[in-house]
N, C-alpha and C positions, 0 to 999 in steps of 0.2 A: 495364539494368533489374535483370537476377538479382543480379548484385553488390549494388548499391541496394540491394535489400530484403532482403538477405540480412548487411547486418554492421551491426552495434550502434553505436548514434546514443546518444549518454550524453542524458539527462533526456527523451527522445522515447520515451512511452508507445506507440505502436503504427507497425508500418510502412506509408510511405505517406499519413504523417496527413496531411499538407498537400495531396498530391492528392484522397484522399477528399476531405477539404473542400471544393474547388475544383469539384470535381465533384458537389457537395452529395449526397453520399454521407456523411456523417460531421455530424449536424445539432447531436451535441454526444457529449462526451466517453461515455458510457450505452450510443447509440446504434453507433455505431461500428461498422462490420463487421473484422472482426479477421483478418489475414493468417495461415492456419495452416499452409499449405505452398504449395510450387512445382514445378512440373516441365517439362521439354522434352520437347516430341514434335514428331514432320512433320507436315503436314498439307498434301495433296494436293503433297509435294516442298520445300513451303516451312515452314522456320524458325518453330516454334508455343513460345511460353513461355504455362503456364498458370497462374494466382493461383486458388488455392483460398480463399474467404473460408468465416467461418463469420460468418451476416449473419441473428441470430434474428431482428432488428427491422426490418429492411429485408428488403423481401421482392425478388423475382427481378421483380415487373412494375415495380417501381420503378426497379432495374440498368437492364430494356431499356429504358424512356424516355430515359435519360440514355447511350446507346448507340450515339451522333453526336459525344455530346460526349466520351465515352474514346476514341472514334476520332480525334477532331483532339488532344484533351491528347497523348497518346500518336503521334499520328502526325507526318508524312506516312509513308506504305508501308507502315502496319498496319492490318486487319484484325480487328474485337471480334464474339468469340462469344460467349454469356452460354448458361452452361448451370445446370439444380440438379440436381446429380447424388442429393442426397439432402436431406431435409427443411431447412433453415436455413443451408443451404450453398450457394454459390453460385462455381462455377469462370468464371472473367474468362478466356479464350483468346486471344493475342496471335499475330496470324497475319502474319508477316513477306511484302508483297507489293511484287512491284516495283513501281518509281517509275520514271519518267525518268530520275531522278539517280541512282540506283542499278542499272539498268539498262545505262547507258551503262558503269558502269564493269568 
């Protein structure tokens, strides 16, 4: 996912657009919540990558509705914590959690 969203897509206006979409986060080009950083942290031992959005239009009750459906896009064996750490931003937390299949190995 870091990799992903982090190297240049020639004629793709913002990263992630096609999941936004999918996720009906993204309802048209205007709208859009805009990736403006990322960072790793632990969290409770496990594996946390976090998407900083800045989302003026979308607001943070809208993120948690749709906060089942980033979990299975993005899953199996992740984890979404939807936080706003400050007015129009909104941090998506990806919390690496075992699975079976990953467990085992």
């Amino acid at each position: 996912m870091r990799e992903d969203v982090t190297r240049y897509r020639y004629g793709q206006d913002t990263h992630l657009d096609d999941a936004l979409k999918s996720l009906g986060l993204n309802p048209n080009k205007d709208k859009c919540p805009i990736l403006v950083g990322l960072r790793e942290d632990v969290t409770i031992g496990a594996y946390t990558l976090i998407l900083e959005f800045d989302s003026p239009l979308i607001p943070l009750e809208t993120w948690v509705t749709k906060q089942e459906r980033i979990e299975a896009f993005f899953g199996p064996g992740i984890q979404v914590e939807l936080t706003q750490p400050e007015v129009n931003r909104v941090n998506l937390s990806m919390v690496a959690t075992p699975t079976p299949e990953t467990a085992a190995v």
